[in-house]
N, C-alpha and C positions, 0 to 999 in steps of 0.2 A: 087219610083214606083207610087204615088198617082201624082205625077207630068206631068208625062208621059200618067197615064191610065184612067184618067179625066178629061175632058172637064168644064172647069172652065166657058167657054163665055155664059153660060146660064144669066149669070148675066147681061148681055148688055142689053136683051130682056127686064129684068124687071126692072132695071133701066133709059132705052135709055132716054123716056121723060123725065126726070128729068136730062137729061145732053145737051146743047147747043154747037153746033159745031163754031156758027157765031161770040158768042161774050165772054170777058174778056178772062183772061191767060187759059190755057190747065190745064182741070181736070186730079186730078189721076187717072188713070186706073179703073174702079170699079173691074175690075178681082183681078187686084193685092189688091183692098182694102177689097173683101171678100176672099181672102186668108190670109192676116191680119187676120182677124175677124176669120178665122178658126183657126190656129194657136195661138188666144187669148184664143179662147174656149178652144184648147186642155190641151193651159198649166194654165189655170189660171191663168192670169198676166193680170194685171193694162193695161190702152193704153201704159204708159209712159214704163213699165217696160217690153212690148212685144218689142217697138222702140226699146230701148236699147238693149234687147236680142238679138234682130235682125240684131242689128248692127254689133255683132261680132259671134254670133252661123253660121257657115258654114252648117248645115243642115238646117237653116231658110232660108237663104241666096241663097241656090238650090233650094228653093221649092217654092222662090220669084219669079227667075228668077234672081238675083242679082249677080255682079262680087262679088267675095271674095274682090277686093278693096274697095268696094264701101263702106263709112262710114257714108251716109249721105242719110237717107230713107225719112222719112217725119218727121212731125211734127205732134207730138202724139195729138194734137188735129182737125185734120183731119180724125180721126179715129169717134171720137163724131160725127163731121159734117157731115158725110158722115152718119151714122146709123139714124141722126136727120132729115136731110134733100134729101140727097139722095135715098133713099128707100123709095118705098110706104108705106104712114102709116098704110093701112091693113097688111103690110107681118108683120108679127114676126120676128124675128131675130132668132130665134130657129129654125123656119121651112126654111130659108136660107141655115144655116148652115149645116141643115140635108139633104139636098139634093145633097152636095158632098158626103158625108157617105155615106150614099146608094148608090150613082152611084160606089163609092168604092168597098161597100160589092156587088154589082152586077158583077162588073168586077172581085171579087176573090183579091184585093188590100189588103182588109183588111179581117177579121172574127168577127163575132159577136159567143161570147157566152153567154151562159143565167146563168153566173155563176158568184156569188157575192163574194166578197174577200174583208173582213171587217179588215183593219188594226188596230189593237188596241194597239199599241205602243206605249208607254207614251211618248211626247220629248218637250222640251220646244221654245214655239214659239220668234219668234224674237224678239216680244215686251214684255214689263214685264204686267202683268195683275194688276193694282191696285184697292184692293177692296175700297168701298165706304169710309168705317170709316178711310185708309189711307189716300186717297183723300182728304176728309175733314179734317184731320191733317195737312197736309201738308199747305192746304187753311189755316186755323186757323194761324198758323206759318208765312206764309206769312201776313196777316193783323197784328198780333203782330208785325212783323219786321217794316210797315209801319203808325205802331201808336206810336210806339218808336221813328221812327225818327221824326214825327211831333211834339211830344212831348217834346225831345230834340232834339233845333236848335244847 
């Protein structure tokens, strides 16, 4: 529905100058690159790890504008480039972002409540956390392994 009930081409207006029609290859779309950037915001995901998402989530996919075939979007670092150099260095990238929200919550797309929902559920993150005094064992251990072997040839 956000697809449909909002006008994304705002974006043209504030980045036009900063896009060239006469010279080198065709830019990406800025529509489609702050729709990236919205769908980064929403889920938390790295450039690399929205690309890939993106590659194959079919609700990313409709809201790109993209065939479900299509396996091949950009290259996660056009994402940087375009927030680095495309965009005026006054705007924010917050206040971007929030300007399809709002046009959302004004059309009835979405709803805003003023109500917090504090998950406190213990669960273990992906990476392992190693405290300091491991770290430095670990360090230690490795310099012994490379003083042994210099020591013996």
């Amino acid at each position: 529905m956000l697809k449909e009930n909002v006008d994304f081409s705002f974006i043209r207006d504030i980045v036009g100058e900063n896009y060239t029609q006469d010279y080198g290859r065709t830019a990406v779309d800025p529509e489609f690159m702050l729709k990236l950037l919205l769908l980064k915001a929403a889920h938390e995901l790295s450039d690399r790890d929205l690309i890939h998402k993106a590659t194959f989530d079919l609700e990313m996919k409709f809201f790109l504008g993209l065939d479900p075939e299509e396996t091949k979007i950009i290259n996660p670092s056009l994402l940087s480039k375009f927030r680095s150099t495309r965009l005026p260095q006054d705007l924010v990238l917050d206040d971007l972002i929030k300007r399809p929200v709002d046009l959302a919550l004004e059309k009835g797309v979405m709803s805003a409540k003023n109500v917090i929902i504090v998950d406190s559920t213990h669960s273990n993150s992906r990476f392992r956390h190693i405290s300091p005094r491991e770290e430095l064992l670990k360090r230690c251990k490795a310099v012994r392994k490379k003083l042994i072997l210099l020591i013996l040839p």
